[in-house]
N, C-alpha and C positions, 0 to 999 in steps of 0.2 A: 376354228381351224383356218378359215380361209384369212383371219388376219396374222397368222403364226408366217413368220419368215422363216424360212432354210437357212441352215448353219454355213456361212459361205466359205469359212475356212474347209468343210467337209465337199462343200462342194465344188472347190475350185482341185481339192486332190483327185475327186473322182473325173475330172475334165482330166486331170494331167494324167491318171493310169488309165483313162481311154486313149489318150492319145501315146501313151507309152506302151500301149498290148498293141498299138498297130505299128507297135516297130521304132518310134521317133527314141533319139536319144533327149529323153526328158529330165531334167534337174526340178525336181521336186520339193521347195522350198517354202512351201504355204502351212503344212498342217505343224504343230506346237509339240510333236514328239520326239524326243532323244532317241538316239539312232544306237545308240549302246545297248549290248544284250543286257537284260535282268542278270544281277551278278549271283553266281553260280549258288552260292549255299541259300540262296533263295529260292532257285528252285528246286534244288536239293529238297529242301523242306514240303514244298509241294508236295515232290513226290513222297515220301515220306507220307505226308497225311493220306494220299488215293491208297498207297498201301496197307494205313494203318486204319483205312475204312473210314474215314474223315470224310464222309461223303453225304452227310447226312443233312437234315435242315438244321439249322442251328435256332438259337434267341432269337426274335427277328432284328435286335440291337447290336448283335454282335455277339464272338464266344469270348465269356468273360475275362482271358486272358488277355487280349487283342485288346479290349477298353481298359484295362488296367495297364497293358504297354504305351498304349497313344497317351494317358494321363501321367502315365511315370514320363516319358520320354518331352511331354510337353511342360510338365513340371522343369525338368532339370535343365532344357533350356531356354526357356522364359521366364523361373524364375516365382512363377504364382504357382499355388496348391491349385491343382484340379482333383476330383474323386472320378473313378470307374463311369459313377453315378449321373457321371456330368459328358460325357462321349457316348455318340451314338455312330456306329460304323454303319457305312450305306453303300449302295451300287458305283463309285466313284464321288468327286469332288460333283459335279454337276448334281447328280443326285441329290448331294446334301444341302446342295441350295436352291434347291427345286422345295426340300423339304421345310426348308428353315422360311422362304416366302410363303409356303400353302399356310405355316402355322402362324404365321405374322400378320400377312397383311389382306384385310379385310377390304371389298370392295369399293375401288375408289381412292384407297389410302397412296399416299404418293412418296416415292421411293427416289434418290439423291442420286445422282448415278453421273461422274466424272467421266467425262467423252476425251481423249476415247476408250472404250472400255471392249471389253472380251464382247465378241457377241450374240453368247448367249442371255447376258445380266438381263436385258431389255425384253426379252419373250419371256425368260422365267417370268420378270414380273406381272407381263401382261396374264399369262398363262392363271396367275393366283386374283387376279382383280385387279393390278394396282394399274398408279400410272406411274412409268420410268420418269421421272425427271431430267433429262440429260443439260449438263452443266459443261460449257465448252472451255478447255483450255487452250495453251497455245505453246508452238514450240519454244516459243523464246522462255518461255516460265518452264521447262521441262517436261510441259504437259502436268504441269500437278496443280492439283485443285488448292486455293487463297482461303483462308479465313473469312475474305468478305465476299466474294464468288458464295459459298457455301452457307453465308449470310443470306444474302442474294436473293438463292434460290426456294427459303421457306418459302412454307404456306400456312394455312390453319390444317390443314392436309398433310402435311411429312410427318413420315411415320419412321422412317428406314434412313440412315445414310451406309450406302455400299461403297467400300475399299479396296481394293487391291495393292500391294504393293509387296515384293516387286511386283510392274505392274505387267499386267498383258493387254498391251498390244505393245506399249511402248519401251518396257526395258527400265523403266524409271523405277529407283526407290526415295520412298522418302525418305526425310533424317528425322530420328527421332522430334526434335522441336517442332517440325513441321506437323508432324503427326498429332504431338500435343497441342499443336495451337487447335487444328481441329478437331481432336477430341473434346478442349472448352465447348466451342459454339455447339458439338453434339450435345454436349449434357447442358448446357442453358437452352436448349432446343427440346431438351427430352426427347430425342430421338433414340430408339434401339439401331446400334452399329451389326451390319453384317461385315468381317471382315476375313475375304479369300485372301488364303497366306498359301494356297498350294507352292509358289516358289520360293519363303521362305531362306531355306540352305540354298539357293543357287544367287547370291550374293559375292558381285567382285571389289578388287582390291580396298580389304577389310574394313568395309562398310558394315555398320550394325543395321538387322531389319527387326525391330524389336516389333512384338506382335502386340494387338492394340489392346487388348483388354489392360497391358501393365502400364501404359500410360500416366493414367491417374486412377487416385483413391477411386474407387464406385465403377467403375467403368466393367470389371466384371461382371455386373449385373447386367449390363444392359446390351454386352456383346456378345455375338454366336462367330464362332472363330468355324471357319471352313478351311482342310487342308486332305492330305495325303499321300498318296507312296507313288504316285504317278508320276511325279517329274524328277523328285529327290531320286528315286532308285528305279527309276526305267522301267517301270512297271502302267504304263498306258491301260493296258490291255487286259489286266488282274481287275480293272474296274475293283480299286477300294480306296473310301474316301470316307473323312468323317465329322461330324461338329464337334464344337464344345461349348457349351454352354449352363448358363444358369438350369440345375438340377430340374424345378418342374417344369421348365420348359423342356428338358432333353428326355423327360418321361412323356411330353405330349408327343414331340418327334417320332419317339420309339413307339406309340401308340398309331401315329402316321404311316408309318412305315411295317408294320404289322398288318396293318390293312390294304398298302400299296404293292410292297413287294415280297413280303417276309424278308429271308436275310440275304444279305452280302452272298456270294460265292464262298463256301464252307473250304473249299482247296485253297482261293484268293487269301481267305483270314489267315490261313495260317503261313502263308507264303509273308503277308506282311506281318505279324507276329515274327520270323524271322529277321525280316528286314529289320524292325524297330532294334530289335533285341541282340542281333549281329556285328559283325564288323562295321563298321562305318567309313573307312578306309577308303569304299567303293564311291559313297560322297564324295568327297573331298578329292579323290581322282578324276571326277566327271567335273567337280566345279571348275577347278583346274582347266584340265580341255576346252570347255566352256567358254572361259574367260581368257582362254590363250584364240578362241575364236573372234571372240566379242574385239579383241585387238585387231584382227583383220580385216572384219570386216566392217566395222569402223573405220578404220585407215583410208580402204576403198570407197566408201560411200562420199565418205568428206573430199575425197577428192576430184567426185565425179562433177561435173559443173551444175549449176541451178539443184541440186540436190542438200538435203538439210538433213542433220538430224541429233536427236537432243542428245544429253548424256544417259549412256548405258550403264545403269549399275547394278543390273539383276538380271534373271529369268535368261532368257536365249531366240529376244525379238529385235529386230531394228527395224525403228516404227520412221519412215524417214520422209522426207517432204518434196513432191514434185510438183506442186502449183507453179514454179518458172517452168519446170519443161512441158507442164500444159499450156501453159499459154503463148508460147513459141512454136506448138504443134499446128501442122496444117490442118490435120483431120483426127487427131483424139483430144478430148475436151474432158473426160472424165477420168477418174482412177480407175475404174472397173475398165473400160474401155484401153485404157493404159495397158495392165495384167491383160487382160485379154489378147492384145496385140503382142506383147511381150513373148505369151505360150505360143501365139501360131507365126510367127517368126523366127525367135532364137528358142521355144523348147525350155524355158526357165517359168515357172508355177510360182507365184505370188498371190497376196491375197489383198483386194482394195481397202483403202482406210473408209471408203462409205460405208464398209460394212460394220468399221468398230465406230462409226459415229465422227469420223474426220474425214470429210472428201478434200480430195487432194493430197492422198497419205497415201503407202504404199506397206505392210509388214510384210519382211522377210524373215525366218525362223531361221538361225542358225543352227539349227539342231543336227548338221550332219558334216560330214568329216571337209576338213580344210582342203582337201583334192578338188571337193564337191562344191566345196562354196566357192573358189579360186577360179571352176571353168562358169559360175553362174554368173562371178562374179563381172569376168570376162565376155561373158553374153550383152550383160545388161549397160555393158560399157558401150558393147558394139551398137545395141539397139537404142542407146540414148546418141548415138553420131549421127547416126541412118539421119538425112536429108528428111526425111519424111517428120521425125522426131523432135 
């Protein structure tokens, strides 16, 4: 415990709602959640099941429906057969890869982990024994990890290589080639791929994010696909995520997780059972938005001076680069210290790139309406003039 680090995206919003209950007009821009209500026949459904007594414990995998929707719906569009058999629904995406390293990786084993990365990846793995590998990129390469980087960074020790894409922190997707180059070095590596797809559907101007198991022949086998209804359909808070994977591994999972949590939230299942099996309209509405945001605030960053940042083609972060305005600072030298000074100054919440494994990096979440991003955007403009900066 005492070498577990704090989730800093979580803690930099609880800094900003302290400082926002005493009053400050604070622009809240750090935490990864879409600012859109859950769309209505979703929770429609909810309530529907509290009425219909749906309150119950369920499998602790999931109720049968729910892994047969995530398997139909992951079939049709990726493209590979998956069975019921092969999905395990869990407490959120985090969850599922809390589960998917306790069943993997044994003490010691060393885990492939492209910086910068979400920052939980690095304590999950500690948490299970391993040791995180982190493998540095750079913005000039869009932050994406090379074939020979990923060479590189063997051992007699790698067990794991973890993916993201699109990615978080940075906004990056890969293109399929890219992806297939690095699925080769995994399977001449023998490595098992973990690959978070939680973002998925929030892909802009029609970019394909193909999910990695379709790659190549065999690569089903040796990947556990992590995703869920958390960012697709505005459901944060429903805490519902799930794997997919190779059959006896997803019977060990559910055997995992049987003894860790029992099931999912029995209202949650079915609230996303509607999601999968609904309109989808409410997608394709948010990507929209999204990617009418990602144009703005793009536009602004690029043109703020000494500021960097790579191309956005997913999710709803801009992972952006101030190492020149650190180093023409009198007195901040660090990214944390940067955000830091930012909130007690102009009131604008961001989250340091030390924490996803880039110092000198900055992510802002675009996840809230163009009003909100325009006056933060406006903040950070002022606070990178200030003499001081």
């Amino acid at each position: 415990m005492a070498a577990l680090e704090p989730s800093a995206t979580l803690a930099m919003a609880a800094r900003a709602s302290a400082l926002a209950a005493s009053g400050a007009d604070v622009i809240d821009l750090s935490v990864g959640e879409p600012d859109f209500p859950t769309p209505d026949h979703i929770c429609r459904a909810a309530e529907a099941a509290i009425r219909a007594g749906r309150t119950k414990y369920t499998p602790a995998a999931g109720i049968p429906d729910l892994r047969k929707a995530v398997a139909a719906d992951y079939a049709r569009r990726s493209g590979l057969p998956v069975t019921p058999a092969q999905v395990i629904v869990s407490n959120g995406a985090k969850h599922a890869l809390h589960n998917a390293f306790t069943a993997l990786v044994n003490a010691g084993d060393e885990v492939i982990v492209p910086a910068p990365y979400w920052v939980s990846y690095a304590e999950l793995v500690k948490l299970a024994g391993g040791r995180p590998v982190l493998v540095e990129t750079r913005i000039e390469d869009d932050f994406k990890l090379s074939p020979a980087a990923l060479r590189a960074a063997l051992t007699p020790r790698s067990r794991i290589l973890l993916m993201c894409s699109p990615s978080n922190p940075t906004g990056v997707v890969y293109t399929p080639d890219e992806l297939r180059a690095l699925a080769d070095v995994a399977m001449e590596a023998d490595l098992a791929v973990v690959a978070d797809e939680i973002y998925d559907q929030l892909v802009f101007d029609g970019r394909q994010s193909p999910s990695f198991p379709t790659l190549r022949p065999g690569l089903a086998d040796r990947t556990v696909v992590v995703a869920g209804v958390s960012k697709t359909y505005s459901m944060t808070g429903w805490r519902i995520g799930w794997t997919i994977c190779p059959e006896p591994l997803a019977k060990a999972l559910g055997n995992l997780q049987s003894q860790e949590t029992s099931n999912p939230s029995s209202v949650s299942q079915h609230a996303a059972l509607a999601a999968l099996t609904g309109p989808q309209e409410c997608v394709a509405e948010m990507c929209r938005a999204f990617q009418k945001r990602r144009d703005l605030v793009a536009a602004r960053l690029r043109a703020l001076p000494g500021v960097r940042i790579p191309e956005i083609g997913g999710a709803f972060y801009a992972f952006f680069d101030i190492r020149e305005c650190l180093a023409r600072s009198r007195d901040i030298r660090t990214s944390l210290a940067w955000c830091e000074a930012l909130l007690d100054r102009e009131q604008v919440a961001l989250v340091a790139g030390s924490a996803f494994g880039s110092e000198g990096h900055v992510r802002m979440s675009f996840a809230a309406s163009e009003e909100k991003l325009s006056r933060g955007l406006d903040r950070i403009e002022k606070f990178l003039a200030d003499a001081a900066v």
